[in-house]
C-alpha positions in Angstrom: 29.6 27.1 21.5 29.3 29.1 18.4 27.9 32.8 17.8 25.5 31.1 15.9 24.3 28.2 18.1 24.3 31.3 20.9 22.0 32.9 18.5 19.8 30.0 17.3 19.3 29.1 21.5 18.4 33.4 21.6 15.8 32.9 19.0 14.2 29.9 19.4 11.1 29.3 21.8 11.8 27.5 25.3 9.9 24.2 24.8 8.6 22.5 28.3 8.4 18.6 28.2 7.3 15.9 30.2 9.0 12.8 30.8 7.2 9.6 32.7 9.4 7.1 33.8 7.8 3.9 34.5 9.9 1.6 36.0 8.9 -1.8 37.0 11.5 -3.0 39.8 10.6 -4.4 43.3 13.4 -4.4 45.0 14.6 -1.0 47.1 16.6 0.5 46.4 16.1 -1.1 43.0 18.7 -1.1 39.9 16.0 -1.2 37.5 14.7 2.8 38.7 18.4 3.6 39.2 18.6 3.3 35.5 15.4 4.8 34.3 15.9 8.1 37.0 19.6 8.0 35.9 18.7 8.6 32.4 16.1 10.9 32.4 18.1 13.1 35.2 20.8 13.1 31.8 18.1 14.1 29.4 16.8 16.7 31.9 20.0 18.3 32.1 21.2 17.9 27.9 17.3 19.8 27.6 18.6 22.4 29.7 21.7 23.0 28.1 19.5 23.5 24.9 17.3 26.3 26.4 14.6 23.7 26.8 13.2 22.2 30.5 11.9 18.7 31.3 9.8 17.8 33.9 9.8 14.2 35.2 7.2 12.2 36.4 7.8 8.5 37.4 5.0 5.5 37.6 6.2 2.5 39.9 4.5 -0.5 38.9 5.1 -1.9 42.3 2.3 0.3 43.5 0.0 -0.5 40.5 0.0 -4.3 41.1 -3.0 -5.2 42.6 -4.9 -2.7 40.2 -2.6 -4.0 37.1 -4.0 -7.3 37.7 -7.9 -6.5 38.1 -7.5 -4.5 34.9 -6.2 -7.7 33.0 -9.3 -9.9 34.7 -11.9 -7.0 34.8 -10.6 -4.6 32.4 -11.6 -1.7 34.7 -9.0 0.8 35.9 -8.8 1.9 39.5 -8.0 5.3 40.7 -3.9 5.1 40.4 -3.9 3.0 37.1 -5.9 5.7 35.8 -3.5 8.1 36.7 -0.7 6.9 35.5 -2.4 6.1 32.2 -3.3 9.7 32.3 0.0 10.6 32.8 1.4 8.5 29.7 -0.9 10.1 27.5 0.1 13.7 28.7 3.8 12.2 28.4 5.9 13.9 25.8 9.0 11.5 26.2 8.7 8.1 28.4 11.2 5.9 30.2 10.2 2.0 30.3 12.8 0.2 32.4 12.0 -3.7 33.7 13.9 -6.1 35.1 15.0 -9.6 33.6 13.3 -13.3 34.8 13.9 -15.9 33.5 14.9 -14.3 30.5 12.3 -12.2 29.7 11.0 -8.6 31.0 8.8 -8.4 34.2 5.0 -9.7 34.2 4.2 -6.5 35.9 5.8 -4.5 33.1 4.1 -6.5 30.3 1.0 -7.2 32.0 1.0 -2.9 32.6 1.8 -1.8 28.6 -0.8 -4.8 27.4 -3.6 -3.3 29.4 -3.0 0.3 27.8 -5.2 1.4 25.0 -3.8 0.7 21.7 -4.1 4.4 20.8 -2.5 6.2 24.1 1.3 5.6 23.0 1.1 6.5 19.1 4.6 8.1 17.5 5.9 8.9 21.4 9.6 8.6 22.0 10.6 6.1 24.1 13.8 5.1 25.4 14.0 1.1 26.4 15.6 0.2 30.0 16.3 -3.1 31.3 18.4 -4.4 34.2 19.2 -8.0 34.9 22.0 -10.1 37.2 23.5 -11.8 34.0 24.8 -10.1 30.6 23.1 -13.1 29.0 19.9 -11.5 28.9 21.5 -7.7 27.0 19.2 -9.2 24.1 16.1 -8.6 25.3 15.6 -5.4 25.4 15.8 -5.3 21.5 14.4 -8.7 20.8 10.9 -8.5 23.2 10.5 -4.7 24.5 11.1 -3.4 20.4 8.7 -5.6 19.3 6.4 -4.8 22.0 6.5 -0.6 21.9 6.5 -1.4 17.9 3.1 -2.9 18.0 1.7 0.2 20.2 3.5 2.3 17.3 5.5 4.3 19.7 8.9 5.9 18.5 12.0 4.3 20.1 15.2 5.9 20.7 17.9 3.8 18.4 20.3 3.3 21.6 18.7 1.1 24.6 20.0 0.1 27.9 20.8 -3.2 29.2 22.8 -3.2 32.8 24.0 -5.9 35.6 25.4 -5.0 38.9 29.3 -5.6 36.5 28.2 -2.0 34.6 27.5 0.6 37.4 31.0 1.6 37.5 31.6 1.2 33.5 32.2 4.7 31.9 30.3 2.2 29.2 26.8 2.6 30.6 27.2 6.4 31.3 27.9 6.8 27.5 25.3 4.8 26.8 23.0 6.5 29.2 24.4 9.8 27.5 23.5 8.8 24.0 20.0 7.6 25.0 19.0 10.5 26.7 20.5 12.7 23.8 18.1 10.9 21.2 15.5 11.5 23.8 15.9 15.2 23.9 15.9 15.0 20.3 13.2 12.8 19.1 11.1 15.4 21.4 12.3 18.5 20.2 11.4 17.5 16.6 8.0 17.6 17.9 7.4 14.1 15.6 4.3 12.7 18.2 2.6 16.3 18.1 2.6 16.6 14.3 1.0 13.0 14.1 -1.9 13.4 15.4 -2.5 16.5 14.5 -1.9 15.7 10.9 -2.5 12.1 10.2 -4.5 10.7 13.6 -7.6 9.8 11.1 -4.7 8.0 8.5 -4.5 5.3 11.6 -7.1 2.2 12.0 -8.4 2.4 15.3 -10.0 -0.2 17.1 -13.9 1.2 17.8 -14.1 3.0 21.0 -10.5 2.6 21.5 -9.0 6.5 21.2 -10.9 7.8 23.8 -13.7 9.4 21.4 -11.3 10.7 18.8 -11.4 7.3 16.9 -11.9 7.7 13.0 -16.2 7.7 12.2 -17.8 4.8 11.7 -21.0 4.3 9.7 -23.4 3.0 12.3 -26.4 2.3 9.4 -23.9 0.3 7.3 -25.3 -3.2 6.4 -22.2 -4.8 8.5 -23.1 -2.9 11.5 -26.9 -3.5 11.1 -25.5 -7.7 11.0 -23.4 -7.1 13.9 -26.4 -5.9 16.0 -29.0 -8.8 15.2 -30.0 -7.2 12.0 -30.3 -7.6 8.7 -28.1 -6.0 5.3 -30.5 -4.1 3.0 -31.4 -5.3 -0.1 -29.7 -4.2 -3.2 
């Protein structure tokens, strides 16, 4: 290290972050968590090295299943759903990690993100996990979690992870795992999610009652509102 990166690490304000890591493996021990705890133990440690701290939290779906499912049928939240959604929106950095069926990510871990407000996850960093028993499913982590955390508008880290039982011992994966975390760390530090809605939160078009009371006004006396509730448009 440099006199000058000593200096800048001197100077510059420890920042404290939270990481969530929601992993949705069933098995235990499971591969799917081993991945998702491996890589935010990394980023954990890279923020240290950086004068920084992370704490980690971790939400496994496994426990959330029954009240996953009565959310999707019901769309009310029970007691640990809503703490894990709580958690996620205090989250300054998440981990999503699912395992492969069939060629596709878990039910449990899509059925989980599809319930969350479309608001709760906007310009987060996220680093993408997924574990499967074949290397024929490495693609979709890009091709159907990318598209999925796109559409909540969440930041992704550039590198994701893809393992099978072949990769534990594959100084691959660590390097991967590295990089990941790095761009976590990172994408964190920039303080890029804090500065969005702080700054351009009303610039987004959010669904009505969807941001938790924060959503952009809406002009209850306008003639498509007073339609909308049985009414009639004014003249003119």
């Amino acid at each position: 290290m440099t006199k000058n990166e000593e200096t800048d690490m001197n100077t510059t304000e420890k920042q404290s972050f939270t990481v969530v890591v929601v992993t949705a493996g069933t098995s235990d021990p499971s591969s799917t968590r081993m991945l998702a705890d491996r890589t935010a133990q990394r980023a954990a440690e890279l923020a240290g090295r950086r004068g920084n701290e992370v704490a980690v939290r971790v939400i496994d779906l496994r426990e959330l299943a029954t009240e996953i499912t009565a959310a999707l049928i019901s769309q009310l939240a029970g007691p640990k759903l809503q703490q894990a959604i709580a958690a996620l929106g205090e989250a300054d950095g998440i981990i999503a990690s699912t395992p492969v069926y069939k060629a596709g990510a878990s039910g449990l871990f899509t059925s989980f993100f599809q319930i969350l407000d479309n608001d709760l996850l906007i310009a987060k960093p996220v680093v993408l996990a997924a574990t499967a028993g074949t290397a024929r499913h490495a693609l979709v982590v890009d091709e159907q979690l990318r598209s999925l955390f796109a559409f909540m508008r969440t930041t992704t880290a550039p590198t994701s992870l893809f393992a099978t039982s072949q990769d534990w011992g594959d100084p691959a994966l660590t390097t991967r795992i590295e990089r990941a975390a790095l761009e976590l760390v990172l994408l964190m530090e920039s303080g890029f999610a804090r500065q969005v809605r702080d700054e351009s939160w009303q610039s987004y078009q959010h669904e009505f009652g969807s941001a938790g009371g924060t959503e952009v006004s809406i002009d209850i006396d306008s003639d498509l509102m007073r339609l909308a509730a049985g009414g009639s448009a004014s003249a003119g």
